[in-house]
C-alpha positions in Angstrom: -5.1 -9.8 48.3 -2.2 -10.4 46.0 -4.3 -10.5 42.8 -5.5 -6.8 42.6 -1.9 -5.8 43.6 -0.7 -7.5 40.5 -3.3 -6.2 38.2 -2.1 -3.0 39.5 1.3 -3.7 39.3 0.7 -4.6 35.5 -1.9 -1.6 35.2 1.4 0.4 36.3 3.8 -1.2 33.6 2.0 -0.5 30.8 0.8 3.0 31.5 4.6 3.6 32.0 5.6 1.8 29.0 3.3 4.2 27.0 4.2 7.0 28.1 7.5 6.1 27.2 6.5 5.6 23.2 4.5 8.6 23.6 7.4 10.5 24.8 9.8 10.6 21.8 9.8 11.8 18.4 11.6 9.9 15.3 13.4 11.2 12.6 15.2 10.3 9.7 17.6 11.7 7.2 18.3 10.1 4.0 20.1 11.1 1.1 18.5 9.2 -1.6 20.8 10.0 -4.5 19.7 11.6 -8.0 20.9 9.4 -9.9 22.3 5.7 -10.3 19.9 4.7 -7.0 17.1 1.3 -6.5 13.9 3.9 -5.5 12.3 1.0 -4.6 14.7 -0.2 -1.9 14.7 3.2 -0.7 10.7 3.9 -0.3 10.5 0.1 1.3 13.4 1.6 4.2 11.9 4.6 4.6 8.3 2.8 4.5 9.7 -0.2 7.1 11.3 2.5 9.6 8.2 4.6 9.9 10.0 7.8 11.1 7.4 10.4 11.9 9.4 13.1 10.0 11.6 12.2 7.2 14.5 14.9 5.7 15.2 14.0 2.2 18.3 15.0 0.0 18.9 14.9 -3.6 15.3 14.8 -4.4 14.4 14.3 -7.7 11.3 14.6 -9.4 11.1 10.6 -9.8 11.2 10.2 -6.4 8.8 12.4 -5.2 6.2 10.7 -7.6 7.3 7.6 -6.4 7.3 9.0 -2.6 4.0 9.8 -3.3 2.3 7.1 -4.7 3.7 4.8 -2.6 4.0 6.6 1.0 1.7 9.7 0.5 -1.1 8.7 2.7 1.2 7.7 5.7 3.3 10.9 5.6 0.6 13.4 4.4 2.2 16.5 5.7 4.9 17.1 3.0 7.1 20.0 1.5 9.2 18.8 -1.6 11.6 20.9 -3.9 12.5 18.3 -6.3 15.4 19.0 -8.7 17.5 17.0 -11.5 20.8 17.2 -9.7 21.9 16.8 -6.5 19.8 20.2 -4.9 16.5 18.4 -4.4 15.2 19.2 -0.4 12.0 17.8 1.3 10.0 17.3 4.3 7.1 14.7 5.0 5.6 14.5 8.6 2.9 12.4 10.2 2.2 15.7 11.5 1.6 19.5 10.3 4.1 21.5 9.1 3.9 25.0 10.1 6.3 28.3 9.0 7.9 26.4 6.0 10.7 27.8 4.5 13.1 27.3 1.6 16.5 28.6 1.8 20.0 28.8 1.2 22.7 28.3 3.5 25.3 30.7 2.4 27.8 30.7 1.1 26.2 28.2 -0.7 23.4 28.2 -3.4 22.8 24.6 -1.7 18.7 24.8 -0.8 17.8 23.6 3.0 14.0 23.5 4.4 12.9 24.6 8.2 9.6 23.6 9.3 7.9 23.7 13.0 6.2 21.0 14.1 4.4 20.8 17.4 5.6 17.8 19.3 3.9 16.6 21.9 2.6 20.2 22.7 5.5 22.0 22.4 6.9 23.6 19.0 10.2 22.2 17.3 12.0 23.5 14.4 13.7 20.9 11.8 16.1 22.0 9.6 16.7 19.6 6.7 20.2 20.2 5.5 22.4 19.3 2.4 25.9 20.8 3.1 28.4 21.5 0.8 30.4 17.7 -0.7 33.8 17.7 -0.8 34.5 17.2 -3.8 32.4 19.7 -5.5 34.4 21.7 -7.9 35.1 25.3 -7.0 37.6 26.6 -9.8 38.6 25.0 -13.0 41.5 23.3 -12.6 41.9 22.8 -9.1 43.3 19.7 -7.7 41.4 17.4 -5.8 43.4 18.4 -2.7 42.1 21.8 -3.6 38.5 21.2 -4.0 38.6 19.4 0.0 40.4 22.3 1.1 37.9 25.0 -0.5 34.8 23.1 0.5 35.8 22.7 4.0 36.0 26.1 4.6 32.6 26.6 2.3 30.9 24.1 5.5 32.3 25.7 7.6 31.2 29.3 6.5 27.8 27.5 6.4 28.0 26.7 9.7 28.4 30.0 11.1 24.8 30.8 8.6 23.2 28.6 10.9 24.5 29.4 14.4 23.3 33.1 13.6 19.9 31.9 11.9 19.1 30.0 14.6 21.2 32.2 17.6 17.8 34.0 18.9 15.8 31.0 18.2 13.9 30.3 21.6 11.9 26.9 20.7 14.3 23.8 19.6 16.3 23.2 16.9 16.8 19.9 15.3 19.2 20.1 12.2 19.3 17.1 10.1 20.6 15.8 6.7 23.9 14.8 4.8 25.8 16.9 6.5 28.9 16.1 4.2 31.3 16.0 7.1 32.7 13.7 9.3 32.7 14.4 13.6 35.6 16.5 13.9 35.5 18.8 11.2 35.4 22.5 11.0 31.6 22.8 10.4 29.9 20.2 13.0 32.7 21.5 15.8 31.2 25.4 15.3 27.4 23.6 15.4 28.1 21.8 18.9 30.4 24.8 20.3 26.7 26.9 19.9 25.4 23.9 22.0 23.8 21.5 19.2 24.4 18.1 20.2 24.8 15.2 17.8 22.8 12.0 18.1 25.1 9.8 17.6 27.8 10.8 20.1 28.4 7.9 22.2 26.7 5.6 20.6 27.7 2.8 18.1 26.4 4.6 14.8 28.2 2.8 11.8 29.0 4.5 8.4 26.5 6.0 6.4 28.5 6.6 3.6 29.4 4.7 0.8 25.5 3.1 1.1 24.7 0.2 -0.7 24.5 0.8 -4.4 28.6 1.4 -4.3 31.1 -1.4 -4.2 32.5 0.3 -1.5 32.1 -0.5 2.3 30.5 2.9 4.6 33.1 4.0 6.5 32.3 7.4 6.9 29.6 8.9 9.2 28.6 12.3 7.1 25.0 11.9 7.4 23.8 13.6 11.4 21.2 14.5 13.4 21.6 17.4 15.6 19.6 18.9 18.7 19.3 21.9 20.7 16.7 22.3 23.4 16.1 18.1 22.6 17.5 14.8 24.6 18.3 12.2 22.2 16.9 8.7 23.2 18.5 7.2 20.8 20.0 7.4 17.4 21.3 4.5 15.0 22.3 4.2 10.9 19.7 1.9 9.2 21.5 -0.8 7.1 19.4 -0.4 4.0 17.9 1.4 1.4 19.3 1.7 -2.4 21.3 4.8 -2.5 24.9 5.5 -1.7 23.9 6.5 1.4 22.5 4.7 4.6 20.0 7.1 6.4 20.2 7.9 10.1 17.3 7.9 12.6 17.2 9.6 16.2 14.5 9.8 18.5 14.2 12.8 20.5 12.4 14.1 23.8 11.5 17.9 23.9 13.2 19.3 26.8 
């Protein structure tokens, strides 16, 4: 009589376990640099990881043909707005992007993309996000003490864009990208006091930036993923890829 309570028992596990996979959603935001980066390294992280939506920052034309060629068929729902510099944006989901929009997050010129995505039967909107650096020169001349100054108030100006974009928005809200700030700034406290929360909060995340193509070691956490109206299951930095970045992955459960 034990044997069909086993089988059951096993029956049980698995259905459970299942479920379990078939409850989250992954994500991924990577900054893959615009210049001075290993592509290659970079499509083989992204490739290994297998995130079912991927944000991408400083997206150049190169990479979106090599994104293409190399990963098109895997993630063949895709928005890109490649550019030379550092303003590149794009989305590419296992699954259908739906109401996709380019904009800027003022005060910024700095382009972000939103996109819903159903998710398990229920609509999400992702926000890829590439927030204003620090360094980023404001006036000629200014010091470099300056420039951090200015730009932390730009972030946090950009913050407050989003908080009213998104006030009335009913359906979650997952914002994602290089976020160019570190916990504890200006910018990401106004995000989390209008109840996003950020994935890696209490867990072990290491730094995502300096990444791997600079001397230096990543000691800064600037790249996020944040939710509102999600539960994160998890959330981690991936050690590689061949920009100065690492990206950052979360799994999330709709509420």
């Amino acid at each position: 009589m034990r044997t069909p309570w086993r089988i059951a028992l096993v029956v049980c596990l698995v259905a459970r376990a299942t479920w379990a996979a078939d409850d989250g959603f992954s994500v991924m935001a990577f900054n893959v640099l615009f210049k001075g980066a290993n592509d290659e390294e970079s499509i083989a992280a992204i490739k290994k990881q297998a995130s079912e939506l991927v944000c991408l920052t400083e997206l150049t034309p190169a990479f979106e043909s090599a994104f293409t060629k190399e990963l098109g068929a895997d993630w063949p729902h895709r928005h890109f707005v490649p550019k030379a510099g550092t303003w590149g944006v794009g989305l590419a989901s296992k699954r259908p992007l739906k109401d996709v929009k380019e904009f800027r997050v003022a005060p910024s010129r700095m382009p972000a993309l939103e996109a819903t995505i159903s998710v398990h039967g229920k609509d999400v909107r992702f926000v890829c996000l590439h927030l204003t650096p620090p360094g980023m020169a404001q006036g000629k001349g200014d010091s470099f003490a300056t420039r951090m100054a200015k730009n932390a108030d730009v972030r946090e100006r950009q913050a407050a864009t989003l908080v009213a974009r998104y006030k009335s928005t009913k359906i979650p809200v997952v914002l994602l990208g290089d976020f160019n700030e570190e916990a504890g700034g200006d910018a990401l406290d106004a995000l989390e006091s209008a109840g996003w929360v950020r994935g890696c909060a209490g867990r072990p995340c290491s730094g995502t930036f300096p990444g791997p193509v600079s001397p230096w070691p990543a000691l800064f956490i600037i790249d996020h993923v944040y939710a509102r109206g999600a539960q994160f299951l998890d959330a981690q930095t991936i050690r590689a890829g061949g920009s100065d970045h690492y990206p950052v992955t979360a799994t999330l459960k709709v509420e």
